[in-house]
C-alpha positions, 0 to 999 in steps of 0.5 A: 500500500505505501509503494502504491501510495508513493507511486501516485504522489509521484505520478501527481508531482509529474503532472503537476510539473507537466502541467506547469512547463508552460507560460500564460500566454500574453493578451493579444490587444487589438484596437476597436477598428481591428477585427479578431480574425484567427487561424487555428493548428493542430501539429500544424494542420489547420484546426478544420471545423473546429468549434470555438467560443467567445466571451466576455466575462462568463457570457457566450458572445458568439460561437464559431466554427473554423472553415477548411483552412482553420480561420475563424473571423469573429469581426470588430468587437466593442472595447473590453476584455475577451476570451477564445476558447477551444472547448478540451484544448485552449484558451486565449486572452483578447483586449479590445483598445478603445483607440482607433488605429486606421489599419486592418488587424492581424491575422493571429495564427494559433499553434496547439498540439493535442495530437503529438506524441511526446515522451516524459521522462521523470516529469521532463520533456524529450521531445517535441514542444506542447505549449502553444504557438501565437503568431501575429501577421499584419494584413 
C-alpha cells in the first residue's frame, strides 16, 4: 500500500510539473477598428471545423466554427476584455483598445498540439514542444 501510495504522489508531482512547463500566454490587444480574425493548428494542420467560443466575462458572445483552412473571423468587437476558447484544448486572452488605429488587424495564427506524441521522462520533456504557438501577421 505505501509503494502504491508513493507511486501516485509521484505520478501527481509529474503532472503537476507537466502541467506547469508552460507560460500564460500574453493578451493579444487589438484596437476597436481591428477585427479578431484567427487561424487555428493542430501539429500544424489547420484546426478544420473546429468549434470555438467567445466571451466576455462568463457570457457566450458568439460561437464559431473554423472553415477548411482553420480561420475563424469573429469581426470588430466593442472595447473590453475577451476570451477564445477551444472547448478540451485552449484558451486565449483578447483586449479590445478603445483607440482607433486606421489599419486592418492581424491575422493571429494559433499553434496547439493535442495530437503529438511526446515522451516524459521523470516529469521532463524529450521531445517535441506542447505549449502553444501565437503568431501575429499584419494584413
Amino acid at each position: 500500500m505505501l509503494r502504491l501510495t508513493t507511486l501516485l504522489i509521484v505520478l501527481s508531482v509529474c503532472f503537476i510539473a507537466w502541467a506547469g512547463d508552460c507560460p500564460a500566454p500574453l493578451p493579444i490587444n487589438l484596437h476597436y477598428d481591428e477585427a479578431l480574425d484567427l487561424q487555428v493548428f493542430f501539429d500544424n494542420t489547420p484546426a478544420v471545423a473546429t468549434p470555438l467560443q467567445l466571451y466576455a466575462g462568463d457570457k457566450l458572445v458568439h460561437s464559431a466554427i473554423a472553415d477548411q483552412s482553420g480561420r475563424v473571423r469573429f469581426g470588430l468587437l466593442p472595447d473590453g476584455k475577451y476570451r477564445v476558447v477551444i472547448p478540451s484544448k485552449g484558451t486565449l486572452d483578447v483586449v479590445v483598445l478603445p483607440q482607433r488605429s486606421g489599419l486592418n488587424g492581424p491575422l493571429i495564427s494559433w499553434f496547439l498540439f493535442p495530437k503529438s506524441k511526446y515522451k516524459w521522462v521523470a516529469g521532463k520533456q524529450v521531445a517535441g514542444n506542447p505549449c502553444p504557438i501565437l503568431v501575429l501577421k499584419a494584413d
